[in-house]
N, C-alpha and C positions, 0 to 999 in steps of 0.2 A: 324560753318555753312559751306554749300558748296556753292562755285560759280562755274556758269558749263559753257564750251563753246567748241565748238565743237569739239577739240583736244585735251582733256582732264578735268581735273578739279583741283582746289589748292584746301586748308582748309583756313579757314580764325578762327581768335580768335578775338574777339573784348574788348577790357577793354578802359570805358571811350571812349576817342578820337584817342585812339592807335589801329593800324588793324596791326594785324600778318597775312603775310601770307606765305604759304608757297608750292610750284607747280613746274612745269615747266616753265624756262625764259619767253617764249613769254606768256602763259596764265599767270604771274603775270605782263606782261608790260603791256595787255591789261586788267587788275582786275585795276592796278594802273590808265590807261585811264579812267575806268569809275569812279572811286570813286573821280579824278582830275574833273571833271563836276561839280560833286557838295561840295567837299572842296579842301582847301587848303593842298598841298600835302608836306611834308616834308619828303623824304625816305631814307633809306636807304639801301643797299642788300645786303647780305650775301652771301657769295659765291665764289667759285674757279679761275673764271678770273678775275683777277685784271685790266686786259686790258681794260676791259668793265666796269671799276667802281666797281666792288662789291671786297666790306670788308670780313677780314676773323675775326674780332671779333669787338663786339658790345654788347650793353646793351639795355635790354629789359624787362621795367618793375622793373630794379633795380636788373636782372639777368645779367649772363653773357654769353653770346651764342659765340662758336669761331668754328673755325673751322682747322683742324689737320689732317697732312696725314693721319691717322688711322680712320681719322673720324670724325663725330659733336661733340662737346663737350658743358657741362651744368652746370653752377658753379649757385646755392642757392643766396641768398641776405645774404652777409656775416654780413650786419648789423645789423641782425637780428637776429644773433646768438651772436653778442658782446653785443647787447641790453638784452637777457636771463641773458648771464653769470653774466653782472651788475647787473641786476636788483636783482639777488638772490645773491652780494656780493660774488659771487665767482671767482672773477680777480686772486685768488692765488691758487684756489684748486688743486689739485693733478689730471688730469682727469683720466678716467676707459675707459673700451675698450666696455663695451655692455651700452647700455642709458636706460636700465629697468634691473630690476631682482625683483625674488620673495618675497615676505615677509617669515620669518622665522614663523615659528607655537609659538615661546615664544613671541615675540614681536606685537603679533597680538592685543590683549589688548590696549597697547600703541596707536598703530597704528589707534583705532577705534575714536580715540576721538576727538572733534572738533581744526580745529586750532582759533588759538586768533584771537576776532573781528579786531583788528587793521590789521591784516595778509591777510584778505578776500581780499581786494581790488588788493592787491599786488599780491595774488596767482593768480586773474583771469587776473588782467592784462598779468601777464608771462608767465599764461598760453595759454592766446589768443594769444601770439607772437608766441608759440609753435609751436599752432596749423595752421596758416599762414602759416609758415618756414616751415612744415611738408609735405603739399603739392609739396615741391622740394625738401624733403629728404626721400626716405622712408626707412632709414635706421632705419629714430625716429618715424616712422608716429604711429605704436602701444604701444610708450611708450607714448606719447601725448595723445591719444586715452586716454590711461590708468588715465591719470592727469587730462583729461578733462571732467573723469565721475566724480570729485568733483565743477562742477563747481559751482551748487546750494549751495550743501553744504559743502566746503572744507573739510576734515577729514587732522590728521596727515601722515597718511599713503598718502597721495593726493602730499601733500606738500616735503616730503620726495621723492616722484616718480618726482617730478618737481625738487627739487636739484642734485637727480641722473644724470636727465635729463642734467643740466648744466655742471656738472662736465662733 
């Protein structure tokens, strides 16, 4: 959402009881004055003078926001990705360099068939983590994409894109 005042304007994100925002110094002292009226403010700021109190990294949402001569920088929830790897027993795998690839035209067969009732649960669970984490990667967002059109019905090929995925 936008808050506006007369010298400009910040963007605000809101999750839960957390306000991101992000502007010019004085339009977010005065966003911070009006939202202090009616709650309790705990803040913190990001940002280049240190003189002034602002931090140059922080966590946000269980991200990692910093800031670097070169620029902003954005680090994912890494828990979330230790939480995939587990979850699919793949704490030893070899990794790959692409998080999808094709199916081969011989193994398309194989591929079609359902995975085992007991596996359901499990596939949607790691896939839902996927598809979370994918939001701040989109290096994986089409291979998740890919894993998460079994979510009704798992297929092996479903399941296979979702270990790919870990690796």
């Amino acid at each position: 959402s936008r808050w506006r005042r007369r010298s400009g304007a910040i963007s605000v994100l809101m999750h839960g009881d957390d306000f991101i925002a992000v502007g010019y110094r004085d339009d977010i002292k005065e966003f911070r004055k009006a939202v202090a009226q009616r709650f309790t403010v705990k803040d913190k700021v990001l940002g280049t003078d240190t003189r002034q109190g602002e931090i140059k990294e922080t966590r946000v949402l269980n991200r990692v926001l910093r800031i670097k001569p070169e620029g902003w920088e954005y680090e994912a929830d890494q828990r979330r990705t230790e939480l995939i790897v587990r979850g699919l027993g793949m704490d030893k795998a070899k990794g790959v360099k692409t998080p999808g690839e094709e199916i081969p035209s011989w193994k398309l067969d194989e591929e079609e068939q359902p995975i085992e009732r007991d596996q359901v649960t499990r596939f949607r669970m790691i896939a839902a983590r996927a598809n979370y984490l994918a939001a701040d990667r989109p290096d994986i967002q089409y291979a998740v994409k890919e894993c998460c059109r079994g979510m009704a019905a798992p297929l092996q090929k479903h399941w296979n894109l979702l270990k790919r995925l870990g690796r």
